[in-house]
N, C-alpha and C positions, 0 to 999 in steps of 0.2 A: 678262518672260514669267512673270509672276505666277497662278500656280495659283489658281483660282475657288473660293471655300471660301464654302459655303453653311450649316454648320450652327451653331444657333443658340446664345446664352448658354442653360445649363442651368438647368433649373426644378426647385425641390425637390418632390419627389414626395410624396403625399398620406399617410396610415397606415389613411387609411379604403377603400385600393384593393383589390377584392374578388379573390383570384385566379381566380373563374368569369368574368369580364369583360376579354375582350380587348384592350377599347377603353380601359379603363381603365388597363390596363396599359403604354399605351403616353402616357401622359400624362405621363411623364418624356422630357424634351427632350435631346435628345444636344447634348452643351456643343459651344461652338464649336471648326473645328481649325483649327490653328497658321498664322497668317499671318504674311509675311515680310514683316521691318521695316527700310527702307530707312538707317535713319538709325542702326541699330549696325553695320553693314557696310560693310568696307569697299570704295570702287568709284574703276572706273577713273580715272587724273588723268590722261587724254588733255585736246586742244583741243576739248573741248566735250563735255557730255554724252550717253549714248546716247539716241534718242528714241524716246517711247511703248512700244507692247508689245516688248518682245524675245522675238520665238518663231519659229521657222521658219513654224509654220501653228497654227491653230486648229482640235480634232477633239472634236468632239461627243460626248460616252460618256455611253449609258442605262445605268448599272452594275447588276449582279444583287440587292443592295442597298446598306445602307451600313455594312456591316462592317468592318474594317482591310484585306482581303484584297480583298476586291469592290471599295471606294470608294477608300481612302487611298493603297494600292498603286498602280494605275496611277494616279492621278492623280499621284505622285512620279517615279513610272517614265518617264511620258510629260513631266512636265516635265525629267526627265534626261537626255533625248534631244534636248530642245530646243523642244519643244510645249508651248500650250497647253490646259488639257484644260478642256472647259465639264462640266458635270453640272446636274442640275435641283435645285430648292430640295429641303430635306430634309421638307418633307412630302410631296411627289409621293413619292419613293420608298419613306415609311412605316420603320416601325420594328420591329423583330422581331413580335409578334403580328399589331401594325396592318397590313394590307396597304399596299403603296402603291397609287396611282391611277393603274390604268391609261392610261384615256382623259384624265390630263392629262398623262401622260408621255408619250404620242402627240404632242398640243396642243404639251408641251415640246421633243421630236425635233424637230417637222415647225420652230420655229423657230431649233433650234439648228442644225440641219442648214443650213438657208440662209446663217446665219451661218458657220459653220465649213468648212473644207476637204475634212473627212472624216468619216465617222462611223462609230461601232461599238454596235454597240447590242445588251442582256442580253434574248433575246428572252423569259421568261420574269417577266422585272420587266414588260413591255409585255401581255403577257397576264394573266400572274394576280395579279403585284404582288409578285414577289419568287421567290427559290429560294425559300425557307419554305413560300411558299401555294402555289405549284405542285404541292405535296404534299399538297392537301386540294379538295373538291370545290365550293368558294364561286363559282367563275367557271365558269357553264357555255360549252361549247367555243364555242355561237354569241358569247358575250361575247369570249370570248377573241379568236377571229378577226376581230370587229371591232376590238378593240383593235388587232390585227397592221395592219391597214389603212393606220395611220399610216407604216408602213413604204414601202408600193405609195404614197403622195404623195410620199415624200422622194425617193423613186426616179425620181418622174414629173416633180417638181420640180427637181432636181440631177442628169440625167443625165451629167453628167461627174464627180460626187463616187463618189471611193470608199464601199464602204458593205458594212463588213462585222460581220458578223453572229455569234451562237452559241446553240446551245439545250442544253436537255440530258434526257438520258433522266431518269427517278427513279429514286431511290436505293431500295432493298427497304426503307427503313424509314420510312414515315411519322409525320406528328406523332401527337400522343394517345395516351392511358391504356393502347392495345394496340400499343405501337408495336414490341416488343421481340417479341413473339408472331407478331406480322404479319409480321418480316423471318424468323422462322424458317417461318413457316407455305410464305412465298412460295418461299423458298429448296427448301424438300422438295418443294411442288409442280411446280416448275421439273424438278425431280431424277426425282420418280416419272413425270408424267405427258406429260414431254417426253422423259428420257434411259432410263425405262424401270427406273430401280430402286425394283422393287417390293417388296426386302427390304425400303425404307423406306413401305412405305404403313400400316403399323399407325401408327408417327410421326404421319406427315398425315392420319389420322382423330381421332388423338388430339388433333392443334392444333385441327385443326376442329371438335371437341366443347367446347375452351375458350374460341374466338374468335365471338362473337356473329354471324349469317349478316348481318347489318346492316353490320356491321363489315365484315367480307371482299367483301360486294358494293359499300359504298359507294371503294374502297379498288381494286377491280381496274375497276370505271368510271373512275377516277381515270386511271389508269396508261392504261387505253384512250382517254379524251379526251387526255392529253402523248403517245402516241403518235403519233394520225391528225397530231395538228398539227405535231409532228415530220416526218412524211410530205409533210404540207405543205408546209413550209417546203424541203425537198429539191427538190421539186417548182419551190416559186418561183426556187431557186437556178439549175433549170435553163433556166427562165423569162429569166433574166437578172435578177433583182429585187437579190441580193443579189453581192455578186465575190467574195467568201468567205463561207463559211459553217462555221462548229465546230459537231458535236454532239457534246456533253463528256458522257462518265458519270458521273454525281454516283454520291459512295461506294457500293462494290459490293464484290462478291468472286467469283469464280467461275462459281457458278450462282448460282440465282434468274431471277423473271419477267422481269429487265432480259436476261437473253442473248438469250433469244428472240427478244427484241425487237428487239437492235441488229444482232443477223441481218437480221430485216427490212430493218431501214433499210441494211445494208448493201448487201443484193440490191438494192435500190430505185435507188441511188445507183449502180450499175454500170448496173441497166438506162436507164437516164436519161443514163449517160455522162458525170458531172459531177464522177470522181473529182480530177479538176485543180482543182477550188475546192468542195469540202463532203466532212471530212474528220471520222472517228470515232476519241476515245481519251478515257481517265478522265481529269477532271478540270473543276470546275468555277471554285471560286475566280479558279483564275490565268486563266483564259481569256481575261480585257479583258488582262491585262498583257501576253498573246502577242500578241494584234491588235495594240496599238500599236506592238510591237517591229517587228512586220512592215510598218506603216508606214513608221517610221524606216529599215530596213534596206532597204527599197522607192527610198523619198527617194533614200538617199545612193548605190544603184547598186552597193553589194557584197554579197559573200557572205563571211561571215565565218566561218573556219573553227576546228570547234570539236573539240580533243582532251578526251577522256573519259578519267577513271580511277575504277576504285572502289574500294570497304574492305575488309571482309571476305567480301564471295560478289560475285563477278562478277552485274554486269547482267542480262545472259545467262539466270544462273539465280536471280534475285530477284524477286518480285514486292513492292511498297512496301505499306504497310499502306493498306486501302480503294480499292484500285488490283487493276484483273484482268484486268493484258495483264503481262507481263513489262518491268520497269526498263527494261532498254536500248531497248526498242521503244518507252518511251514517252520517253523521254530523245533517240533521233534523232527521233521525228515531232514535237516539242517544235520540234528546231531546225530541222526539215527546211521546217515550215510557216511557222517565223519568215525564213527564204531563208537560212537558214545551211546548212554542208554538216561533216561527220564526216570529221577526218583521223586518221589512223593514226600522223601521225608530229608528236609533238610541235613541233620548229621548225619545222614549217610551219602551226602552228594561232596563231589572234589570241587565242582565249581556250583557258586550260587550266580544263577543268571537271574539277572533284571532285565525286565520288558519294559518300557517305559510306551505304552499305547497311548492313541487320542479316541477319540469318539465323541467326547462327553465335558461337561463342563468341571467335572466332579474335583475335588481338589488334588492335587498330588501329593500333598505332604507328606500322608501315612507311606506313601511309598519311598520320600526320601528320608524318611525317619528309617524304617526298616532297613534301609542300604547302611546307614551309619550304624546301626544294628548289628548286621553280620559284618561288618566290617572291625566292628569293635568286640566282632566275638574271635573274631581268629577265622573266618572263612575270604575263600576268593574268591572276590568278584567280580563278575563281567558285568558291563552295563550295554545297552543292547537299547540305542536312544532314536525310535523311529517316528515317532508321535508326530513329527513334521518333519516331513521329507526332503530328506539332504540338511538338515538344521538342526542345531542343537535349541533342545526345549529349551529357553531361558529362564520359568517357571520354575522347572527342575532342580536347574544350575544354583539359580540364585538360591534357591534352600540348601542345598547342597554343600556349597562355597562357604557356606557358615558354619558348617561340622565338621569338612574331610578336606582334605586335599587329592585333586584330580587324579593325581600320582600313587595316589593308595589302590587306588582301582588296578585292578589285574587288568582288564584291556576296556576300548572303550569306543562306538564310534555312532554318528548320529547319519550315516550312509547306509547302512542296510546292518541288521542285526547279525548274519553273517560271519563277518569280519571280527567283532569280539566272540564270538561262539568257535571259530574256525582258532584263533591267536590263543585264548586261553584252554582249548581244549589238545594242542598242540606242545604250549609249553609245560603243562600237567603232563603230556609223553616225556617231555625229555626230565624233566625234574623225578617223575621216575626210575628212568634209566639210570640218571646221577643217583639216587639213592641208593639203587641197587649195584652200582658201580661198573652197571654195561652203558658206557660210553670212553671211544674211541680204542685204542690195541692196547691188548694184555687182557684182555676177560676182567673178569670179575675182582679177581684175586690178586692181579697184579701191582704191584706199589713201587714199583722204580721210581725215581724222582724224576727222570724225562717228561715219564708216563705222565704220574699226578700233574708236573707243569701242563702239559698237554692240557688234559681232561681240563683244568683250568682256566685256560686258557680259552677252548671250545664255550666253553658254561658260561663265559665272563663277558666275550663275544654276540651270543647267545641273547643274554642278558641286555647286552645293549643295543641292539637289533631292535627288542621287543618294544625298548622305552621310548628308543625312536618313531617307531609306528605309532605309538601309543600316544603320545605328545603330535605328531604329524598328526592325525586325527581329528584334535580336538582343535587347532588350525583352521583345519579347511572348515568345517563344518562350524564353530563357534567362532571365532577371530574374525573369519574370511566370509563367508555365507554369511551369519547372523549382523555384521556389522561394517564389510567394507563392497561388498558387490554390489550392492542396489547402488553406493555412491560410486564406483569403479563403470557400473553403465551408465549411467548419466552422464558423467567423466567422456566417456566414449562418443556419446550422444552431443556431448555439447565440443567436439572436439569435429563432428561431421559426418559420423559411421552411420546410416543410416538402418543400421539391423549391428549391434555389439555383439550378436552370438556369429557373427560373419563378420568379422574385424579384415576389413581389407586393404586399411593404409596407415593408420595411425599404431599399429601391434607394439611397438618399442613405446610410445608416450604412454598408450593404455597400461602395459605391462609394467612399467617402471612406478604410476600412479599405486598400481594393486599392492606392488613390493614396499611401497614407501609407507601405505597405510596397514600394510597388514605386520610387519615386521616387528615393531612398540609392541604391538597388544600379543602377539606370537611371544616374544620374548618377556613378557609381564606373566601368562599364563606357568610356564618357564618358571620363573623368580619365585612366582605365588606357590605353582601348586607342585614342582617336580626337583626343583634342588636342593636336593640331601635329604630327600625321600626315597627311602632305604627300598632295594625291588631281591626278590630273592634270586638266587641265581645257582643253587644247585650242592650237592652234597659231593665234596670229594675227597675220601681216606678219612669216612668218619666227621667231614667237618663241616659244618655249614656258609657259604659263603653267601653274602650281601653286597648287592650295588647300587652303587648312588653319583650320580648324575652331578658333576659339580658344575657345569657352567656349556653354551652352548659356545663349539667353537666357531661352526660356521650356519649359517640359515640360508638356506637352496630355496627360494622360492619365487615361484614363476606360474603365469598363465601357460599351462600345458599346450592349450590347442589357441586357435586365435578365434577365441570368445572370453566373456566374461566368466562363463558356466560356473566354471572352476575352479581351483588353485591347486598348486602342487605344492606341499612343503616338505622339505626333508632334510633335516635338522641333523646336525654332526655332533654330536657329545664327548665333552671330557670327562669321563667317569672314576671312580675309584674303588677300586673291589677289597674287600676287607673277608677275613676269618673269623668266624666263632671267638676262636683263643684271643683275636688282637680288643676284642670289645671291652 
């Protein structure tokens, strides 16, 4: 069950690349990611090999683009469950500036769909070519909804595939030179001329004297073409086109023209009676990685039930940074749409989730005491690290780092809670299924030695998917964000890039800076917290099987888009799977 990895060897980028030219911008090729090498690993010594794909099934993902979060994420997530996940070559889905194409990512769907058992698809990459351009007026709505089209043949063609779906409101801030003006301008207008504070209209006369009327019309046409099609798409839902449907809020806060709006959609969605499959809450990124969970956890027929804790402000009264519903509300509709259910009582939950909130100064300790707690009782745990966004709390870690090893942890990410909620609620489906011995041919009851290689083989695969994500993670978000970006932009900065989140001539020197500094401390993380830290991997013929991670063979990492923002890492493992018996 080898993960379809389409992106290409990396092209050194040009110095004559103008930063007014989009197109040109996007003429640096995102390097190849990590594929897995059959011949450092080690694999089962049953009576015969396993054969061909090991996957439970094949699911089709149009991802929103190809960031670490959009792309890399669920495609590790879903092969951790057991699946594998197709995606279309990396120029259909384009590259930060460059849009991707829509109508060949239709042309892409409508064939992968046939091939695959399931699909999920970024409605948004299918319309306008990406989250990024969704934010700008390049695709008008008649293009748009011909692109969505592709959608109504996979539907007409696969009416037994599942086929589920997400879109998402905009975010108050658009791309371009007024992007920062715009999300205040939107925000006070939201405020004055919907909630009625009119102590603030000196404010909104004053933005609108600074924001060119070009600017604000081309910009609130925007937002009113992503909404009709938003409207739309509910509508198809109830039509039957889609079995699920997410409308995720791309970063928000409070007010602003996005409330108004998801009012609407939310009226819409009641009047239509479709609240049981098309479902509203912040979040874009993680959204393929909830669909596939909810496949798996679909698949294997349970509900997995998941205890919550948090750090220093209760759920309850937290709202996450760029998030504007309340923590806990979005932490059960997280698990409530992946088929999981919220218990109150610790030994009766399959996974123990940590919340790691901010708010408040309060100390965090009792919370990393408690983690080492369940962790020393025999529970699994996700950790769920949003307290500052996009970053790993270093407060946290450092307590942490003195009890446990990173690697103990069931999954882990400091990018949106999501992602360890969606990854552990996932591999809980398939460690089921292994237990019960419904994974891959022969039923239950089956024991051919093919077979068990198989099924071992799948599980082992599986296994190393997950560690990868799981180690990639704490990468980007500790290694990279916490201690090499702020010096990777300055780097930039003093190299002559006049804006590093719009890298327009130096992409190869910047890029090569990021690899060189994040690489030691990636590989230290590695050393310290994940080699020969034993990860479960599944029950087959009776026996328990264990995997441990002996060494990284290769480390893929790269600036995804040409900025600083981010890092992609994606880590190749030599593993070694072991039995019950061999202990």
């Amino acid at each position: 069950m080898f993960v379809r990895s389409k992106r290409p060897v990396p092209m050194l980028a040009g110095r004559a690349i103008a930063m007014a030219l989009a197109a040109a911008l996007a003429a640096v090729a995102v390097p190849a990611a990590a594929t897995p090498v059959p011949d450092s690993r080690t694999v089962w010594e049953g009576d015969g090999l396993p054969p061909g794909n090991n996957s439970l099934g094949e699911v089709a993902l149009l991802p929103l683009d190809d960031r670490p979060y959009t792309w890399y994420a669920p495609l590790k997530l879903g092969g951790g469950a057991g699946y594998e996940v197709l995606t279309p070559e990396s120029d259909v889905l384009g590259r930060h500036f460059t849009p991707g194409d829509g109508a060949q990512a239709g042309e892409w769907l409508t064939r992968a769909a046939d091939q695959a058992d399931d699909a999920i698809i970024a409605l948004p990459m299918l319309a306008y070519g990406g989250l990024l351009h969704s934010r700008d007026s390049a695709v008008s709505e008649d293009q748009a909804m011909a692109n969505l089209e592709a959608v109504r043949q996979v539907r007409e063609e696969n009416p037994g595939e599942r086929l589920y779906a997400f879109d998402t409101i905009m975010r108050l801030t658009p791309e371009g030179p007024w992007r920062t003006e715009i999300r205040l301008w939107a925000t006070v207008l939201d405020e004055v001329e919907n909630l009625g504070q009119e102590e603030k209209r000196p404010r909104l006369e004053e933005l609108e004297a600074q924001i060119p009327e070009e600017v604000r019309t081309a910009y609130l046409e925007t937002r009113a073409r992503n909404h009709r099609i938003n409207l739309r798409m509910i509508e198809w839902a109830a039509e039957g086109i889609f079995d699920y449907l997410i409308i995720g809020q791309d970063d928000a806060s409070g007010t602003g023209l996005h409330r108004p709006e998801a009012e609407a959609l939310a009226a819409r969605i009641a009047e239509l009676g479709v609240q049981d499959r098309v479902v509203l809450y912040p979040g874009a990124d993680v959204v393929a990685s909830l669909l596939l969970a909810k496949i798996a956890v679909e698949e294997a027929g349970t509900e997995p039930a998941v205890y919550v804790e948090y750090s220093r402000v209760h759920g309850a009264e937290w709202t996450a940074p760029y998030q504007n519903i309340r923590y806990q509300d979005l932490i059960h509709g997280y698990v409530h749409t992946i088929g999981g259910r919220i218990t109150e009582d610790v030994d009766d939950a399959d996974v123990v989730l940590m919340a790691n909130t901010g708010g408040n100064q309060d100390s965090v300790e009792p919370f990393a005491d408690r983690i080492v707690h369940y962790l020393d009782d025999g529970h699994t745990v996700a950790l769920g690290d949003d307290a500052i966004a996009g970053h790993t709390d270093r407060r946290l870690m450092n307590l942490l780092d003195e009890e446990i090893q990173r690697g103990s942890l069931d999954s882990y990410s400091g990018w949106n809670i999501g992602i360890p909620i969606s990854q552990s609620l996932s591999r809980h489906a398939l460690l089921q299924r292994a237990e019960a011995g419904d994974v891959g041919p022969g039923g239950a009851q089956s024991s051919a030695s093919p077979i068990l290689a198989w099924r071992t083989e799948l599980l082992r695969e599986a296994a190393e998917h997950t560690v990868e994500l799981t180690l990639s993670e704490w990468v980007q978000t500790n290694a990279y964000r916490n201690y090499v970006r702020a010096d990777t932009t300055a780097y930039a900065s003093a190299l002559g890039e006049p804006n590093p989140q719009i890298i327009a001539t130096y992409y190869d020197e910047i890029d090569a800076y990021a690899r060189e500094h994040t690489t030691p401390q990636a590989q230290g993380i590695f050393d310290e917290h994940f080699a020969d830290v034993p990860r479960p991997v599944g029950t087959v013929d009776g026996q328990s099987l264990t995997l441990s991670a002996r060494e990284v063979a290769e480390w893929n990492i790269f600036l995804p888009w040409l900025r600083t923002g981010e890092l992609a890492a994606e880590p190749e493992l030599t593993t070694e799977l072991v039995t019950e018996a061999r202990r």
